[in-house]
C-alpha positions in Angstrom: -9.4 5.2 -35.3 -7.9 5.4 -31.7 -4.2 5.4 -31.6 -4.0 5.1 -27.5 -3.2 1.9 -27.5 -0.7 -0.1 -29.4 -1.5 -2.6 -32.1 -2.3 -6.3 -30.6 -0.3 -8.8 -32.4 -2.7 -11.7 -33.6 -3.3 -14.7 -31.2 -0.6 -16.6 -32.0 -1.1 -20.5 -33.5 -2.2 -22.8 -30.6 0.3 -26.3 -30.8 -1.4 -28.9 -32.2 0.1 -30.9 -29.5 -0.1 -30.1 -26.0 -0.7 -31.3 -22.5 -3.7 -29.5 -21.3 -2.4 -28.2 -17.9 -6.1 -26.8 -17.0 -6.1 -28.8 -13.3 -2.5 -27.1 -12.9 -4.0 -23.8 -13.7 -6.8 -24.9 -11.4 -4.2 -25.6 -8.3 -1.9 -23.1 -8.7 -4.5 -20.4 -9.0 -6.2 -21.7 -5.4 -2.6 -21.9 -4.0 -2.1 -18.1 -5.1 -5.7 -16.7 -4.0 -4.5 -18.7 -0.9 -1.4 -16.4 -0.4 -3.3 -13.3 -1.3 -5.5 -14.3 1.6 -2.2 -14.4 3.9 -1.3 -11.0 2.7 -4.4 -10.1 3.7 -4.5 -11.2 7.2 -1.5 -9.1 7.4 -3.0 -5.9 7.0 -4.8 -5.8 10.2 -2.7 -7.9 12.3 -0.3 -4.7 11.4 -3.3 -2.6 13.0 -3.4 -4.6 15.7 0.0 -4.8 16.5 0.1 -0.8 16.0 -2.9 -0.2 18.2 -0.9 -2.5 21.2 1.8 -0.7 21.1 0.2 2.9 21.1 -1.5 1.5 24.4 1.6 -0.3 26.2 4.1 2.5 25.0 2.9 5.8 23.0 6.1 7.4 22.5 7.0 4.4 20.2 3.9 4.5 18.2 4.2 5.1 15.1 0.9 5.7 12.8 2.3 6.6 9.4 5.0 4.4 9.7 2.7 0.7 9.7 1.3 2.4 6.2 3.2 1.3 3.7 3.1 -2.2 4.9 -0.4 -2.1 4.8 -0.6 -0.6 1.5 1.1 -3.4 0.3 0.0 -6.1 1.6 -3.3 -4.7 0.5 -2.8 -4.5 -2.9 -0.8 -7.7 -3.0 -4.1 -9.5 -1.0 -6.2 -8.0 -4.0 -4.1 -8.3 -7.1 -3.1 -12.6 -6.1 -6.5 -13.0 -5.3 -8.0 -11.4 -8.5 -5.0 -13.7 -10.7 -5.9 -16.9 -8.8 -8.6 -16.4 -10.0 -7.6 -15.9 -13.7 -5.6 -18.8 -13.7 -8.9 -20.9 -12.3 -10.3 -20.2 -15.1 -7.2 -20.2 -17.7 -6.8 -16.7 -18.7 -3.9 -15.9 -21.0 -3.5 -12.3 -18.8 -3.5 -14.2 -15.4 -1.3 -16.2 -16.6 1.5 -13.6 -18.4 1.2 -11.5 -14.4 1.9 -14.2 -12.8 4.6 -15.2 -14.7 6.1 -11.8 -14.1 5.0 -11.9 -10.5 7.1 -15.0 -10.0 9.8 -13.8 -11.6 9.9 -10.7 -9.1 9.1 -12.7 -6.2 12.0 -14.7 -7.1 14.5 -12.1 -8.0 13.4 -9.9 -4.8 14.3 -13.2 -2.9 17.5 -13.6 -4.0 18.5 -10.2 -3.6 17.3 -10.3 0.0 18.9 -13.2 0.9 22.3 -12.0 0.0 21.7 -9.1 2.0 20.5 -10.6 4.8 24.1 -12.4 4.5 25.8 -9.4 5.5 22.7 -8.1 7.4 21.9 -10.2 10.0 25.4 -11.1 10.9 26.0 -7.7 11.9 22.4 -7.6 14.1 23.2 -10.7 15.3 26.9 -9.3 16.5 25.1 -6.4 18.7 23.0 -8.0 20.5 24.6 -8.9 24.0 25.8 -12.7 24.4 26.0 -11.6 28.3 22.7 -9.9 30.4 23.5 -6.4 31.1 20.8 -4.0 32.9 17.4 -4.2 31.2 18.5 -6.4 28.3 18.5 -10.3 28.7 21.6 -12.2 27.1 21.9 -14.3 23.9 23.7 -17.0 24.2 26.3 -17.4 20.7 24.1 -21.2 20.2 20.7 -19.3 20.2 22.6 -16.9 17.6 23.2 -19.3 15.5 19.9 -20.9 15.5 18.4 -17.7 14.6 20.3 -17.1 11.6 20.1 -20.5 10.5 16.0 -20.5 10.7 15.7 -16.8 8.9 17.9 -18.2 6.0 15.9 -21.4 6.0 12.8 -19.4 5.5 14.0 -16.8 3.0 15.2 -19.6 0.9 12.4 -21.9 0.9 9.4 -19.0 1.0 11.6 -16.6 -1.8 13.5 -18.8 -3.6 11.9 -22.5 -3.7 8.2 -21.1 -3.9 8.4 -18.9 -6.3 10.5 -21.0 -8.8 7.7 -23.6 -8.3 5.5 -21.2 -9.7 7.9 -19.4 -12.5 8.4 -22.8 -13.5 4.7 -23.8 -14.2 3.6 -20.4 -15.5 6.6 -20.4 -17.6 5.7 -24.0 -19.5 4.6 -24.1 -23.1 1.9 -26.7 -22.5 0.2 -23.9 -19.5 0.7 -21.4 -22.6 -0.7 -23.1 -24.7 -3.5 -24.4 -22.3 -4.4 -20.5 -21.6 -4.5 -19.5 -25.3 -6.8 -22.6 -26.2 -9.2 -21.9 -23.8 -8.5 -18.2 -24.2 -8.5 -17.7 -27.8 -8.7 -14.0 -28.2 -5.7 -12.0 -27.7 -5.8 -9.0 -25.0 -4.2 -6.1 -23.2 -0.6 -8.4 -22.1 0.0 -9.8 -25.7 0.6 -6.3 -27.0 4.1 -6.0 -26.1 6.9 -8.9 -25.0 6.5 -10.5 -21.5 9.8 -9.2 -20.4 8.8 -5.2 -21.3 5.8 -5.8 -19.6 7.5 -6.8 -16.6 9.0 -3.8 -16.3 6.0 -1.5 -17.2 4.1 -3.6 -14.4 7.3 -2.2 -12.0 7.0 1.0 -13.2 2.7 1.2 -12.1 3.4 -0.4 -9.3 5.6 2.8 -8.0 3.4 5.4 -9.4 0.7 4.9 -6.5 3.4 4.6 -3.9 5.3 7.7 -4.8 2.1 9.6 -4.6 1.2 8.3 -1.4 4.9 8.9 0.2 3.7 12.6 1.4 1.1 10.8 3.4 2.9 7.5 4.7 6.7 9.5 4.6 5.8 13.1 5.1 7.7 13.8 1.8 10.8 13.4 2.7 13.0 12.5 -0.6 16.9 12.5 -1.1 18.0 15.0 -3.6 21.7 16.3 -4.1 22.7 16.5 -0.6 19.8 17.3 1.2 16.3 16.3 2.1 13.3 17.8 0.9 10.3 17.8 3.1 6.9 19.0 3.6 5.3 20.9 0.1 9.0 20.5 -1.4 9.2 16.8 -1.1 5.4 16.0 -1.7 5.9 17.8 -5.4 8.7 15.9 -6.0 7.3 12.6 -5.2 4.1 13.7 -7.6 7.1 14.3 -10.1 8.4 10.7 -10.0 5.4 9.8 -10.0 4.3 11.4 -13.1 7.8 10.6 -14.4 7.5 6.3 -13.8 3.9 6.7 -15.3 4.5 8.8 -18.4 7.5 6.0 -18.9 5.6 2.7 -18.3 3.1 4.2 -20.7 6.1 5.0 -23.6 7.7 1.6 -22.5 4.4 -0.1 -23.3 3.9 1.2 -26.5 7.7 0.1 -27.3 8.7 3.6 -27.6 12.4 3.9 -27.1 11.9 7.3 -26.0 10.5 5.7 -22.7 13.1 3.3 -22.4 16.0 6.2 -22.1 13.6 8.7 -20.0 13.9 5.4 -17.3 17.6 4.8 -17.5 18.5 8.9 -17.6 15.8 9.3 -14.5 17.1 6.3 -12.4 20.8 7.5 -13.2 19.7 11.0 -11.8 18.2 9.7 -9.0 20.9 7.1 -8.6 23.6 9.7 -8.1 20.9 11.9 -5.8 20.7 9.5 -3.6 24.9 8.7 -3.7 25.7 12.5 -3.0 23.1 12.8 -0.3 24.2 9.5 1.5 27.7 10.6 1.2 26.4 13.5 3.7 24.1 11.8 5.9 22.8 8.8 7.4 19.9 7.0 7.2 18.8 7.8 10.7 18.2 11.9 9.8 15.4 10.2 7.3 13.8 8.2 10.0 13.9 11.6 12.7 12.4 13.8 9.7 9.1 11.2 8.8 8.6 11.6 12.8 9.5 8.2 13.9 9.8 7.8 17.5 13.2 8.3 19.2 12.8 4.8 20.8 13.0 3.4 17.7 15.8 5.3 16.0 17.7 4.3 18.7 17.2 0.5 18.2 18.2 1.4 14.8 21.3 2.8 15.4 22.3 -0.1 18.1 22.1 -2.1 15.1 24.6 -0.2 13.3 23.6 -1.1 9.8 22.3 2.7 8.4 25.1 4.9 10.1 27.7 6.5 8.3 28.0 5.7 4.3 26.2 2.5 4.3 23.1 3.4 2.8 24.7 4.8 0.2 26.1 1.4 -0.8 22.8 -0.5 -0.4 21.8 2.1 -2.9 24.2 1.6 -5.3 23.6 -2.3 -4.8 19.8 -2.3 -5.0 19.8 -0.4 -7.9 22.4 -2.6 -9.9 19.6 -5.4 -10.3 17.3 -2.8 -12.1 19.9 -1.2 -14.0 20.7 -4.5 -15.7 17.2 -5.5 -16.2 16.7 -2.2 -18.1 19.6 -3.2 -20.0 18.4 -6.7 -20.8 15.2 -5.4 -22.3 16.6 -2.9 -24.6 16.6 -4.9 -27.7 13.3 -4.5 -27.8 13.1 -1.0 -28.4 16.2 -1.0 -31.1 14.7 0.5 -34.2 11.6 1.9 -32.7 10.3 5.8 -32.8 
């Protein structure tokens, strides 16, 4: 008998009464392949935009640097696309991952617009509201405009949208659509929605930790210092190994998982404090090769000198942290 994978709960009992939301499922899934398109187009208008600035100024180019975006918007183009389609067609899976992806689009949204509270007035404050040598002038109106359009956006396109679509996946008549027209039970019923959120987290890292030698040149906080080269590529393979073996454990409700994620992300939590106590931001950005031109637009800004970074850290990981929390009573009791 294979043990590898957990035991799949029985389908649960479909309500006898429901609104079949099969046309919603219909929409929304054509409305997501439709974004997964847009993440698509993204990936080589990055090229593009790469390539035209390697011709009009190669000191700025920066190959390695436009590869993460791409690798994201990659997978995001393929993964929406692949769920719009699941949802077409009603699948319980489709819509479980979209449920969670909706729930992270949202919670990345909020967290990002707070940011960019404290953020973009501080951009905003060091750009020049009078034209000095080589640098036009922004007038303090045109400031204000600015901001005001960027926190349009980020609220309606990571805040409105996605609690559209958290609160149509998250209705008990689209459940219960999906699991009529879906009737056997499969891979995403074998644990609770909220613990495979955060096993879907935890794969989604794996493959960019083990590309961060290629797209980052290895370079990793740890303790103080920054590892590079062979040094820093084994200890991104080691994260990697370390969020895999975990999502795997945290699937299978193993409470062993559960404290091998909080004890690693303390550990790296307090890596990352210690080394950002030391240094700045900007020593990362001269170590993965990224041209001067750059780093110095960076630093005009202000926002990654000094200890800063070290408090973003602390912030950004205070949403995970309590997440982690949140889904622990899931694992009480359990080997």
């Amino acid at each position: 008998m294979n043990d590898s994978l957990p035991p799949i709960a029985p389908a649960e009992p479909i309500a006898t009464a429901f609104k079949d939301r099969s046309t919603g499922l219909m929409v929304f899934g054509i409305l997501t392949i439709m974004l997964g398109s847009l993440c698509g187009l993204f990936v080589p208008l990055i090229l593009f935009a790469q390539l035209a600035l390697a011709r009009a100024n190669p000191a700025a180019a920066n190959a390695s640097a436009m590869l993460p975006a791409m690798a994201i918007y990659g997978g995001l183009a393929v993964a929406l696309i692949w769920l719009g389609i699941g949802s077409i067609r009603a699948r319980r899976w489709a819509r479980a991952l979209l449920l969670i992806f909706s729930w992270s689009w949202l919670g990345i949204g909020v967290f990002v617009l707070v940011a960019m509270m404290f953020i973009m007035p501080k951009v905003l404050a060091n750009m020049p509201t009078a034209a000095t040598a080589g640098q036009p002038a922004m007038p303090a109106a045109v400031k204000a405009m600015v901001m005001l359009f960027q926190f349009l956006f980020l609220g309606v396109f990571f805040v409105v949208v996605p609690a559209v679509w958290v609160f149509f996946y998250k209705s008990r008549h689209v459940k219960a659509t999906c699991e009529a027209h879906d009737n056997v039970a499969c891979w995403t019923d074998a644990c609770p929605l909220p613990v495979l959120g955060l096993c879907a987290w935890l794969a989604f890292s794996v493959p960019m930790m083990v590309l961060m030698p290629v797209m980052g040149h290895g370079v990793m906080p740890f303790f103080g210092i920054f590892l590079t080269g062979v040094p820093g590529a084994l200890f991104c393979l080691l994260v990697a190994a370390i969020w895999g073996y975990g999502a795997w454990l945290v699937y299978h409700l193993k409470s062993q998982g559960w404290w091998l994620i909080l004890v690693a992300l303390a550990v790296f939590l307090v890596s990352g404090l210690v080394t950002f106590a030391r240094h700045d931001m900007l020593e990362i950005y001269q170590l993965m090769g990224f041209p001067q031109a750059q780093i110095d637009q960076i630093q005009k800004t202000g926002l990654l000198t000094g200890n800063r970074m070290g408090w973003f850290t602390a912030f950004s990981a205070v949403p995970f942290l309590g997440y982690l929390l949140f889904v622990r009573k899931y694992f009480r009791g359990r080997g």
